[in-house]
N, C-alpha and C positions, 0 to 999 in steps of 0.2 A: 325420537328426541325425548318424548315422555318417560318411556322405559329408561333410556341413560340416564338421564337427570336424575330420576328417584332412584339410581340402584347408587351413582357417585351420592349424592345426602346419605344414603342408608349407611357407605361404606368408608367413611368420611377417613380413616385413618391410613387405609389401604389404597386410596388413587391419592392422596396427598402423599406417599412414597414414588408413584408415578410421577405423579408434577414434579415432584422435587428431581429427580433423576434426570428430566426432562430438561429441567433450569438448567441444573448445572452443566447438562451437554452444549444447550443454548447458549451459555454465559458464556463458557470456554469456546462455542465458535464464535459468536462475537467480538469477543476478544483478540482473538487469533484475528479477524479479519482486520480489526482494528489495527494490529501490531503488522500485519503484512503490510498495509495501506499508508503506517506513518516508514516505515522502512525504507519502502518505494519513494515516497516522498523526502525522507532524506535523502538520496542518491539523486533525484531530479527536480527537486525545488526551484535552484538556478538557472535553467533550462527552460521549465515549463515558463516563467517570466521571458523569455525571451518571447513567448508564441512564434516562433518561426518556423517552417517547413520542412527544411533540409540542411544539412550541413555538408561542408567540403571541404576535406581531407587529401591524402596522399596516401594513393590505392596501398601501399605497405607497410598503412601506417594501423591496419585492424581494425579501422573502423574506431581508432585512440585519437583522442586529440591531444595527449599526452607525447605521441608518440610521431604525429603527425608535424610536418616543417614545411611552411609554405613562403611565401614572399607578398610583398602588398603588390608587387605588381600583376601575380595569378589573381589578386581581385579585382583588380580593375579589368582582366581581361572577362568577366564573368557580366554576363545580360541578365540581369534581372531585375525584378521591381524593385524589393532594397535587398542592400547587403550588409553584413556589416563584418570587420575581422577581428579576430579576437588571437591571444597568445594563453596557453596555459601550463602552467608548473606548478609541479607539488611539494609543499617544505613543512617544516616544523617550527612554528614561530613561538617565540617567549618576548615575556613584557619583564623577565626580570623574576618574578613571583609563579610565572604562571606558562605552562608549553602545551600547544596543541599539533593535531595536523591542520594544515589548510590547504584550498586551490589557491593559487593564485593567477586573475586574470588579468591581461592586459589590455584594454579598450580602448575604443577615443569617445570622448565624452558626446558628439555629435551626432551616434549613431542609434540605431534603436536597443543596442541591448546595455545602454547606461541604466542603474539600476535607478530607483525613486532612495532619496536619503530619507532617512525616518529621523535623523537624530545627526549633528555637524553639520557638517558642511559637505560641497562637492570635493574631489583632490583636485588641485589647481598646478598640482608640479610634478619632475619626477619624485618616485621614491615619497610619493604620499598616497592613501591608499581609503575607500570606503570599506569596511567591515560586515560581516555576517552579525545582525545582534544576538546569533547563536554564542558568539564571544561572550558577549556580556557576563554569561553564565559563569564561565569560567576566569572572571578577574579581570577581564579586557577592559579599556574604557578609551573613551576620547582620549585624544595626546598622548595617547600610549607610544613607545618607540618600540620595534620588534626585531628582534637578533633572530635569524634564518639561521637554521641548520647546515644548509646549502648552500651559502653567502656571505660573503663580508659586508653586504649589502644592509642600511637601516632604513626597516620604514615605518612612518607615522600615521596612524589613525590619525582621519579628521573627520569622520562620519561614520553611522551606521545606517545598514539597511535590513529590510525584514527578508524571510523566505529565500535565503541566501546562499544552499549548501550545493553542493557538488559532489557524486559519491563520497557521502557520509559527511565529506568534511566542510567548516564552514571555507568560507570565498572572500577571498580581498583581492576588490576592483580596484586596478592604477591603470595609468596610459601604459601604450605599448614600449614606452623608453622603461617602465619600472622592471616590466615582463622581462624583456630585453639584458636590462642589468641584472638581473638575477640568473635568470639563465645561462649568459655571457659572461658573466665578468666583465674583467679587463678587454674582452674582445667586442665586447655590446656594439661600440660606436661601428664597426667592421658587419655588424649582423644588424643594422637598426632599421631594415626591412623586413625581417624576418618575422615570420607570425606562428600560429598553430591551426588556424581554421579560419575559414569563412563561412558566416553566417547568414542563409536567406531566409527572406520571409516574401511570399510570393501565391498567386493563386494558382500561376502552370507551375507545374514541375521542370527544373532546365531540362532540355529536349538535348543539347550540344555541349561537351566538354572540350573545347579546342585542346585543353592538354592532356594528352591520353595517359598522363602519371596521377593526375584527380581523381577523384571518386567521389559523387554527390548521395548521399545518406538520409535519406528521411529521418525526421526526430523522434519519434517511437524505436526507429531500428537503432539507431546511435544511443538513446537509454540504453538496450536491452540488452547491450554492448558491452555496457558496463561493467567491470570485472563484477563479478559474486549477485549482480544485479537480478539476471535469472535464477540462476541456483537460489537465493535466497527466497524469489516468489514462488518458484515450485513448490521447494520445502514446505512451505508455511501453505499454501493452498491446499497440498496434499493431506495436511495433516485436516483440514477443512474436511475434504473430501471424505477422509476416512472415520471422521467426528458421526458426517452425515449416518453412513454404513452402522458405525457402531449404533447410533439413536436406531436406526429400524429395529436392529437384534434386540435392543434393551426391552422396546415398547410390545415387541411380539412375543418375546419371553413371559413378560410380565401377562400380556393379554389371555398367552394362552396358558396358562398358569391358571388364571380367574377362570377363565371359558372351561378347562376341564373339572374345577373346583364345583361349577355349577349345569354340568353337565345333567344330572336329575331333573333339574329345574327347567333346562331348555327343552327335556323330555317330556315333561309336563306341559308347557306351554304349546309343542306342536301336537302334543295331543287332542288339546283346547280348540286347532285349529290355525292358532298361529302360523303365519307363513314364514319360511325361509330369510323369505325379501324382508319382511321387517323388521325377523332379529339382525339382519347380518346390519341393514339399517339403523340397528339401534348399539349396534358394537362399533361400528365407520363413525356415526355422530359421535357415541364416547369417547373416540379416541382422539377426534378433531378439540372435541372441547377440554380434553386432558393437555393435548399437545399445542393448542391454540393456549391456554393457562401458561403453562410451565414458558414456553417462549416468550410471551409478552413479559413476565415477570423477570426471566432474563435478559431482555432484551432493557426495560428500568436499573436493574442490577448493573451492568454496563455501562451506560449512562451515568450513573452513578459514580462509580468508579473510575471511569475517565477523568469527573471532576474535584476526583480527590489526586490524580495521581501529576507527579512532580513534571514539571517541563522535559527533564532529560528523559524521558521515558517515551520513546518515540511510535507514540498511539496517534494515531486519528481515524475517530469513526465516520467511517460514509454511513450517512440515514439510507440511501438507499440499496446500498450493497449490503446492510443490514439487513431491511426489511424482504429483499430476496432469498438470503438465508432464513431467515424465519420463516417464509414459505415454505422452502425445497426442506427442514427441519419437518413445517408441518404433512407435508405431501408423504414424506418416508416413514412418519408413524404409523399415517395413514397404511402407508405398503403393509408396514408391520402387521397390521392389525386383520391382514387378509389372512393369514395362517389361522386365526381365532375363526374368522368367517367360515374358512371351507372345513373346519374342525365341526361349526355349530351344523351346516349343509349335511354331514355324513350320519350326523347323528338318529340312530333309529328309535323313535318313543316306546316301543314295547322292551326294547330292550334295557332303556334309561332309566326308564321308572321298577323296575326287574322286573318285569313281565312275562 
């Protein structure tokens, strides 16, 4: 540790291009992990709020609840601890000024996946509706009226709620009659049993589906379901992954660059007597304290930048999937830096010093 220390002070401009190269690898994974994490979380926000266990569909329906058509009376025939049902459809709302996509859900207020209001009111009727205040953002406000894409149907904000999106898009909560009219039409009153799933929360998994057209889905496998849901976490993992790969090549490059630059010198010192074991020692610690540097600096630089960057910009950092990657960062320099080691091990003192 002695030897590193004074040879990083002696070389003060040449490891501070190390660290620096180090940051920026760090910075960019952090980030990346940031951007996969808020990603993920827009696609399951809504979901994750429910804490529920499994969901139930119609085996044809892909594991969609888009796509999925059930009735209230398939939930009642269902044994579990709670249930709850929900209806969902996807439209394009405007207030006039302003169009988005949205889900929209249709609930009964009674059950456990009514959301908490942050701001109005509960809906008290048909065809009134709680909001994503991912809306906000975009022009939305209380009393707004909403013209569907999909609908002749109007419906009115009287609330919002927080953490509210469903693949990508935000979510507006009404009873099963708004779902219904929306999706129906003029036919609704003819379909006003009709749902898209049911919702358990439970500590056994159902053991029994009486109707063999169901299919009970755990809630991790119904995310991952998601149209683009997995493609998009590979992608952005992968590129992690290969962030990793790149840090070892950068830092073994660079190492061994120094290592044969000072090849004389290591000539000399095992001449001296010095052992193998404590140069290769004093090249592993350099490298942990170059790569330990440059991460932590990255890792503040992230941080950073998270708290400057604008709401639509769908980051959020995990501190602890953070600090993982800053290990497995530091562990691969470490790899790196084995090519310098078995460089310094080969090296013969008569030969170094030209003997």
């Amino acid at each position: 540790m002695f030897l590193a220390l004074n040879e990083i002070k002696k070389n003060k401009l040449r490891f501070t291009l190390i660290i620096g190269v180090l940051m920026l690898v760090s910075y960019l994974v952090f980030f990346l992990s940031g951007l996969a994490t808020g990603l993920e979380n827009l696609n399951r926000e809504s979901v994750d709020k429910w804490k529920a266990t499994e969901i139930i569909l119609t085996e044809e329906s892909d594991k969609s609840m888009y796509q999925s058509s059930l009735t209230i009376q398939d939930a009642n025939e269902i044994d579990a601890e709670e249930i709850a049902v929900i209806g969902q459809i996807n439209a394009v709302a405007g207030n006039g000024d302003n169009k988005t996509n949205v889900s929209i859900f249709g609930i009964n207020k009674d059950e456990f996946i009514m959301p908490n209001v942050t701001e109005g009111k509960e809906f008290a009727e048909g065809n009134e509706v709680i909001a994503s205040d991912a809306l906000k953002e975009d022009g939305f406000k209380v009393d707004d009226e909403l013209q569907l894409s999909s609908s002749d149907e109007i419906l009115t904000i009287v609330g919002f709620t927080d953490n509210a999106r469903f693949n990508a898009a935000p979510v507006l909560y009404g009873d099963l009659s708004t779902f219904q009219s929306v999706k129906f039409g003029e036919a609704a009153e003819a379909n006003k049993e009709s749902i898209s799933g049911i919702v358990v929360r439970g500590d056994e998994p159902i053991a029994d589906m009486k109707n063999d057209s169901l299919e009970s889905i755990e809630i991790e496998t119904f995310i991952r379901s998601l149209p683009g849901y997995t493609e998009q976490s590979l992608t952005l993992n992968f590129m992690i992954y290969f962030l990793f790969g790149i840090s070892a090549v950068i830092v073994a490059i660079f190492l061994y660059v120094l290592t044969v630059q000072k090849i004389s010198m290591f000539g000399v010192m095992k001449a001296q007597g010095i052992s193998n074991n404590y140069l290769s020692r004093s090249v592993i610690a350099q490298t942990f304290i170059l790569a330990a540097i440059g991460v932590a600096v990255g890792f503040g630089l992230t941080l950073i930048t998270g708290s400057f960057l604008p709401s639509a910009v769908p980051v959020a950092f995990d501190v602890v999937t953070m600090v993982i990657y800053g290990l497995v960062l530091i562990g691969v320099a470490i790899l790196g830096a084995v090519f310098s080691v078995l460089t310094i091990v080969r090296i013969d003192p008569l030969k170094a010093i030209g003997g």
